[in-house]
N, C-alpha and C positions, 0 to 999 in steps of 0.2 A: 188309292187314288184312281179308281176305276172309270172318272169322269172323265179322263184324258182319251186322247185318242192316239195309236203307236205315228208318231212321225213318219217312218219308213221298215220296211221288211229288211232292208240292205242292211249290213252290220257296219259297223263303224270301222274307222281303220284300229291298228293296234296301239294299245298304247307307248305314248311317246316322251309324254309331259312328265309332269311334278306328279302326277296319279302312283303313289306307291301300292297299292292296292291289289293284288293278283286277279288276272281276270276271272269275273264270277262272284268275288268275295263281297259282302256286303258294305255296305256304308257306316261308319264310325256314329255309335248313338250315343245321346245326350245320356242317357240315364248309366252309362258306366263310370263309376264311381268317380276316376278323377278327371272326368271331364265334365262331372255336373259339378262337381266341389269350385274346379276353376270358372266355369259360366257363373254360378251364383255368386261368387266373390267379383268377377268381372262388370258382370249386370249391377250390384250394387255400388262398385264405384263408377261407371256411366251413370248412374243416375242420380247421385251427387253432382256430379260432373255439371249433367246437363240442368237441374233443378239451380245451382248454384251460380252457373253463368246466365241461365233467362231472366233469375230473380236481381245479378246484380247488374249485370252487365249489357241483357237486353239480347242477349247472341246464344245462338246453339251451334255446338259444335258437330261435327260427326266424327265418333270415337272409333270408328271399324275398325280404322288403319293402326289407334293405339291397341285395338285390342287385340288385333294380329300379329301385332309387333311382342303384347306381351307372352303372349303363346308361343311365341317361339323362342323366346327368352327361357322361358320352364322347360321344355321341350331341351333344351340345350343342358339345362343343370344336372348334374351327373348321378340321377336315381334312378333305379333300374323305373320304377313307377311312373316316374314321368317322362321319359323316353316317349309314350303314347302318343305327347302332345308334338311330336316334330310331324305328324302327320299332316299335311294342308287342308285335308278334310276337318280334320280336328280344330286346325288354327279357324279357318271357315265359320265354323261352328262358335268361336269365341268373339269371332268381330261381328257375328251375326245378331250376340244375346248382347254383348256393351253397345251398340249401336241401337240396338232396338230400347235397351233401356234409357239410355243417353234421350232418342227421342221422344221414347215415351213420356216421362217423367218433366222435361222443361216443353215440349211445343203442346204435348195430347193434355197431361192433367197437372200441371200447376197453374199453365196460361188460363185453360177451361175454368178453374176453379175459381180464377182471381177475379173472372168476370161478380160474377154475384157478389165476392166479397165488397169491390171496387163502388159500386153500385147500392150498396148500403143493406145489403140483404145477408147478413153474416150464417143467415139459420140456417142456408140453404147452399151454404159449400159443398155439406157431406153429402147432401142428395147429390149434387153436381158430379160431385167425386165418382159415385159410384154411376151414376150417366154417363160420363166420358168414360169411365174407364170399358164400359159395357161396347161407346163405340168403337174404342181402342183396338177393340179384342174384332167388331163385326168387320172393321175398317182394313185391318191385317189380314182377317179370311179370306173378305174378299181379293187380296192381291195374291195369297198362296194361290186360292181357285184362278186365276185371270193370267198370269204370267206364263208367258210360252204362249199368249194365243196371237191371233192378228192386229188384234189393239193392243196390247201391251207386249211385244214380240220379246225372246228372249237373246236376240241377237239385236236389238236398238242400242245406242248409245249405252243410258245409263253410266255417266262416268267415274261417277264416286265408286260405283260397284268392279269397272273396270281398274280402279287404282288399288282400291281394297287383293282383287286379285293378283295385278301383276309385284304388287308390293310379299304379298303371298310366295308369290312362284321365286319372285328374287331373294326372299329370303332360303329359297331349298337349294335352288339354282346354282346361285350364288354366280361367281366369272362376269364379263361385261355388262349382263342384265343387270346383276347388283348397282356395278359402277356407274351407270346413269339413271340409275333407280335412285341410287344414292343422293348422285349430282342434286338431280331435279329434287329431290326432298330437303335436301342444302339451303337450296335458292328458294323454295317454298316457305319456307320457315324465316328465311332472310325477308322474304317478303313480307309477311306476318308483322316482323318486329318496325317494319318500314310504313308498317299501313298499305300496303301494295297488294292489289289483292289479285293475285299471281292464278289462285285460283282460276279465275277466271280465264285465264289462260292455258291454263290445263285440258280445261273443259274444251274449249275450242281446238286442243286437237284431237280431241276424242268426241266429238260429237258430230248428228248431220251438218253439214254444212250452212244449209243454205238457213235452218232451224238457229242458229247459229249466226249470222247474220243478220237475221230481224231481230234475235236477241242483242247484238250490239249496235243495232242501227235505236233499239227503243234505247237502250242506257244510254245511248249518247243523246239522244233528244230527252230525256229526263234531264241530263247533266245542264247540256248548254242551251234549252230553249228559254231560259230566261235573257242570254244575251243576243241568240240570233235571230226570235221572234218577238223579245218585249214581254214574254208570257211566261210563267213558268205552268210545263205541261200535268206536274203530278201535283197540283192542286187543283178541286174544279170538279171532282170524279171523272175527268177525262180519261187515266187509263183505266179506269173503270169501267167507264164504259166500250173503249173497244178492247177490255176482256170481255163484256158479257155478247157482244158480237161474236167475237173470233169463237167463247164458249158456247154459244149456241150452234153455230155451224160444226162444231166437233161435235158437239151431242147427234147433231145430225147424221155427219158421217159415219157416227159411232154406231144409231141405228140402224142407217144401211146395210153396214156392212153386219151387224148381226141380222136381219132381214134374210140377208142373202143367203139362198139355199144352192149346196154347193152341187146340188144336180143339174142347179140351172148354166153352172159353169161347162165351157166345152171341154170333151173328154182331153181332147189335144192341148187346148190351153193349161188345164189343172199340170199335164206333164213336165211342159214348160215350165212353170211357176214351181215345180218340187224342186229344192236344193240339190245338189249332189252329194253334198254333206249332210247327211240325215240330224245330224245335232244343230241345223240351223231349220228345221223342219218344225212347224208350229203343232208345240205338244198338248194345245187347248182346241179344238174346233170351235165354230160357231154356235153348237150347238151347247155344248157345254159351258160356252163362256153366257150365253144367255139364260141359261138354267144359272148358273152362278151371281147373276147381275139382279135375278129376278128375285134368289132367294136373298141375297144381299137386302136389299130393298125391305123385304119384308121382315128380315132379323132387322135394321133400322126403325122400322117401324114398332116393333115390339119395342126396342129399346127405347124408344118415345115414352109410348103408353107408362115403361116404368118411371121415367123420368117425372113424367106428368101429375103418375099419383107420387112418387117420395114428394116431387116438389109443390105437392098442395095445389094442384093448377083444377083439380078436380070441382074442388069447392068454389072455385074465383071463376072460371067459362063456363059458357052453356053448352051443352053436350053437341052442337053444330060446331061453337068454336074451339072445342079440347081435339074433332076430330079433324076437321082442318087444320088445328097447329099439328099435332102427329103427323100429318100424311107431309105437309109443307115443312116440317124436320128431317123425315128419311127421306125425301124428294132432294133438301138441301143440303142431307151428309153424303147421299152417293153422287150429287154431281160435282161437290168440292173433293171430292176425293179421285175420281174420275178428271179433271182438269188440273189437279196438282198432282197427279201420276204421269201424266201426258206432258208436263212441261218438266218435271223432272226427268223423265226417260229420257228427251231430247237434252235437255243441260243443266241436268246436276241443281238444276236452281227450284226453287216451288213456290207459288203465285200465295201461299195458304192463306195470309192473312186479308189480302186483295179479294181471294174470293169469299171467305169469312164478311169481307163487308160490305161487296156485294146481295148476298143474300140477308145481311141486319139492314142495308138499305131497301130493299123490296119489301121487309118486312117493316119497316115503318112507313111505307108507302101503301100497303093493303091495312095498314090500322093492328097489328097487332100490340095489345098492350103490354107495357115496358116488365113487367117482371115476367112473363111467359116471352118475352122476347128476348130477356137477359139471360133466360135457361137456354132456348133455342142457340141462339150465336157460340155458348159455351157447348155445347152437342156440336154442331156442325166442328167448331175448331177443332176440337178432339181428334176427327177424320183426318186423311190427307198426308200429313207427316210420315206418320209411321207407315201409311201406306205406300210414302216413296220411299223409306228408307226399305222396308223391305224387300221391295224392287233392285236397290243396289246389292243389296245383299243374296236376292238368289240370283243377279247378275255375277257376282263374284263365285259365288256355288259354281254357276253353270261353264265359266269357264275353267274352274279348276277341275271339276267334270267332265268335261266332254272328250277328253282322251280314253275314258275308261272303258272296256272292252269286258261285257257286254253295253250297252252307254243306256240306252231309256229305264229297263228298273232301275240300274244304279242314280240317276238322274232324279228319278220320282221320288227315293228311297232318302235321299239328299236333301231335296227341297220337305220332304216329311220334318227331316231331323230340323232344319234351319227352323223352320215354323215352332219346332218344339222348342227350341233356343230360343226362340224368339220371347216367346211364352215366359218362359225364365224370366226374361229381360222385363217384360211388362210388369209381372209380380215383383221383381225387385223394385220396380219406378213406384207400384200402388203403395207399397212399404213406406216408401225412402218420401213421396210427398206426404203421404196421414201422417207422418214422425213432424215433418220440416216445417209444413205449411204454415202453421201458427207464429213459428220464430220470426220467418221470412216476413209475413203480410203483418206484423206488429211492429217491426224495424221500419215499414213502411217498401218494403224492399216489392217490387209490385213487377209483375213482367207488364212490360210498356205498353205491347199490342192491345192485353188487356185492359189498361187503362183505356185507351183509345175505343174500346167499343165496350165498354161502360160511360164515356160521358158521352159517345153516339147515343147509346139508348136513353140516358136520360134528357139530354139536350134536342134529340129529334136532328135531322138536317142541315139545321143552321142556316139554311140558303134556297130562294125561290128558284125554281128551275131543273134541278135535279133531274128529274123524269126527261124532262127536254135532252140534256146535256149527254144523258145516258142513251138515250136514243140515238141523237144523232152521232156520235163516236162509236156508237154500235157498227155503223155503217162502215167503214173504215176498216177494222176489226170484222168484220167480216166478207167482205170485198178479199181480206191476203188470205184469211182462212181457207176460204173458198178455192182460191187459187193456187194455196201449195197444196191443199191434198194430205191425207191422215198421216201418212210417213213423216211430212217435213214439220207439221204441227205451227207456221208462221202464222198466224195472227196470236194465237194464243202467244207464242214468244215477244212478240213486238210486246205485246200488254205486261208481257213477265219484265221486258225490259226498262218499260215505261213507268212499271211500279218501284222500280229499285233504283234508292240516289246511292249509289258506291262510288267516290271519286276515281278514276281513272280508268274504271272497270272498261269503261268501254272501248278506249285508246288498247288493254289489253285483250280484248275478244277479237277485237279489229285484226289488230296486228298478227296475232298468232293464227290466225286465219288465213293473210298474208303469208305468212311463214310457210305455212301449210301447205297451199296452196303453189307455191312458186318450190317447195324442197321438194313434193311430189311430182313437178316435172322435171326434176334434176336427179333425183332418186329413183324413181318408177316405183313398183310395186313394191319394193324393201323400205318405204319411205315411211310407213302406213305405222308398220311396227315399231319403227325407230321411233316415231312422234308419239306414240302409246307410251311408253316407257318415259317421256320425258316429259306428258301430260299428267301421267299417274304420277311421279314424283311430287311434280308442283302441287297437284292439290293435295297429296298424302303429305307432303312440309306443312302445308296452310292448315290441314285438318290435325296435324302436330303444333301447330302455333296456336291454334285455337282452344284448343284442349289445355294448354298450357298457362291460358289466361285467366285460370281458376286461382293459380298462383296470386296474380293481381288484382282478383276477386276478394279474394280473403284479406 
């Protein structure tokens, strides 16, 4: 991982945490024997898990938190051999591969595949298959390469990743942490069985604030603007359109700031701006993150070109239009992936399928024809997903790491193995759907999103004005973007909110905002940690409730 750049000279303090590790000693690899046996058994049931719930039920779970839980369940059974696994590094490692495969499997390529099925094109599943799975694989490098830098910091939110961990530490910990670790997983899972989605109150006490408040300012005008305007907002491509506002002014800022050369900055500024805590210190530069961005791009593009010839597009365009759909494919898998990383880093939530039809709408708009537009939508999908979750996941790495003395090899060495886990995890999803697919799509059993942008492509728009509609709510959407600035990411959140009808969600972002907000002036700085712990509960319950609904699946 030679791209990085060292955070700081200073050493870190000693370690203090859950890190059992001696300092100097290396990081726990995937390929020691029973810790690939456990990831590959793990990653095969996530990806049941998640194949099973998109196909019946419509929902993906995030399995981190079960797969943390179950590593230390082995870890605890009384064989000298699996002792290994009481490791946190090791558990790390296990929520890394069932998560990744959980996502893989129901959001990246069943959903991707079902488009062409849905659509009437059965011939060209398997090309599909192995297109999404190619972006799967480009979508996830790009997040290993890009995390830790200044657009994707590794000290942001990120909350799933922040639960995954402290759910982690409480299990080693054990004493108080545990017991409101507990609490909030309690009432998380109570929630779950209630329809209450608690989550979202979780998130809100671990995430920015204000990122955070445009997010429950949009759910709540999704929820009640049919009663307090007469209108309802999330028909219409209205939040559609002030995502593709609020998304274009983050692409913007996003090339600024790669732009930015950091000689231009003043030498006394850059000082200021260094952490004191060198493990909050951005371990990607600018430079690297745009060497990363650029070669992303262009591995998308390659992955087009395959797409293009399995899926016969050779013979059907003219060599202007095969190279226009290519470039307008990796153009629309790195910016979907780039604006669903961005709203999940800030809360836990991801725009994927919003912006997925965003981009199947532009491209009925410039004329692309319906079967290279049914491959294209299922390529973009594929992105994005797995590209947040594995953001939560070197989130969780990074803080069960950052105690370790020496901390940046140990850190880099970490984030290596998770990606290998990860890896795991995709090959068990590519497995576990070429087995399923057939069962599922002839039961009729269909993930829904994909229905939805399979009768887009064939049906066209359904409605004059579109381009209008999207325009002007661009406006809007980008007016808050503009105004909070890359940290707070508010326009994009207002749009993430404005996409999503969860009943109540918004009463719960609100309030625990509230909460937050009014115990931090009553607590002071010890307030911070307390509300971690009882936000990581609640969505570690809700992400045990959800996982659970496989049960009611079957």
């Amino acid at each position: 991982m030679s791209h990085h750049t060292s955070p700081s000279a200073t050493a870190p303090p000693p370690p203090s945490g859950p890190d059992k590790a001696a300092p100097g000693a290396g990081h726990p690899r995937v390929r020691e024997p029973i810790v690939f046996v456990v990831l590959a058994v793990l990653s095969v049931v996530g990806a049941v898990i998640g194949a099973d719930l998109v196909a019946k039920l419509g929902i993906s779970a995030n399995t981190s938190v079960v797969g943390a839980l179950i590593a230390m369940l082995i870890g605890r059974i009384p064989l000298a051999g699996l002792r290994s696994m009481r490791s946190v590094h090791r558990q790390n490692l296990a929520q890394s591969a069932i998560s990744a495969a959980t996502f893989a499997s129901a959001n990246a390529l069943l959903t991707s595949i079902a488009v062409p099925y849905v659509f009437g094109r059965k011939d060209l599943v398997w090309p599909m298959l192995i297109g999404s799975f190619v972006g799967l694989l480009i979508d996830t490098w790009v997040l290993y390469r890009s995390f830790g830098s200044r657009l994707l910091p590794a000290d942001a939110a990120w909350p799933p990743g922040q639960a995954a961990a402290e759910t982690i530490k409480a299990g080693d910990k054990g004493g108080k942490r545990a017991l409101v670790l507990g609490a909030g997983t309690l009432v998380g899972i109570g929630g779950t069985l209630l329809s209450l989605p608690l989550s979202a109150a979780g998130v809100a006490f671990l995430g920015n604030v204000w990122a955070l408040l445009m997010f429950g300012v949009g759910l709540g005008l999704r929820e009640f603007s049919p009663d307090l305007f007469h209108t309802d907002l999330g028909v219409g491509y209205v939040p559609h359109g002030v995502m593709v506002g609020a998304g274009i002014v983050a692409l913007g800022q996003a090339v600024v700031m790669l732009m930015r050369r950091r000689s231009a900055a003043k030498p006394e500024a850059a000082e200021e701006d260094r952490p004191a805590d060198p493990t909050t210190a951005y371990t990607v530069d600018e430079k690297a993150l745009r060497r990363s961005l650029v070669r992303g791009y262009a591995l998308f593009v390659a992955g087009a070109v395959l797409l293009a010839v399995l899926g016969g597009l050779i013979g059907d365009m003219s060599p202007l239009g095969i190279v226009g759909w290519v470039l307008f494919a990796a153009f629309a898998a790195l910016v979907h992936e780039l604006i669903v990383g961005l709203a999940a880093m800030q809360s836990g939530w991801f725009p994927s399928f919003a912006v997925t039809l965003i981009f199947l709408v532009f491209g009925l708009l410039i004329g692309i024809p319906s079967v290279p537009l049914a491959l294209l939508v299922g390529y973009v999908s594929a992105t994005g997903p797995a590209f947040a979750d594995m953001g939560y996941d070197l989130k969780a790495g990074w803080l069960l790491r950052r105690d370790h003395q020496p901390w940046d090899p140990f850190e880099r060495e970490g984030r290596r193995e998770q990606f290998r886990a990860a890896l795991i995890g995709f090959a068990a999803a590519l497995v576990v759907v070429a087995v399923l697919w057939q069962s599922y799509f002839k039961q009729g059993l269909i993930p829904p999103v994909a229905k939805v942008y399979a009768d887009t492509v064939k049906n066209g728009l359904g409605e004059p004005g579109v381009l209008r509609t999207l325009l002007i709510w661009a406006i809007p959407g980008a007016l808050i973007q503009l105004i909070g600035g890359t940290k707070r990411q508010m326009g994009v959140m207002l749009a993430t909110g404005l996409l999503i009808l969860t009943p109540h969600a918004c009463w719960m972002v609100l309030a625990a905002l509230a909460v937050r907000v009014g115990y931090r002036k009553w607590r002071g700085p010890r307030a911070d940690e307390e509300l971690n712990l009882v936000g990581a509960g609640l969505i570690a319950g809700s992400s045990l409730g959800d996982s659970a609904q496989i049960i009611k699946a079957g």
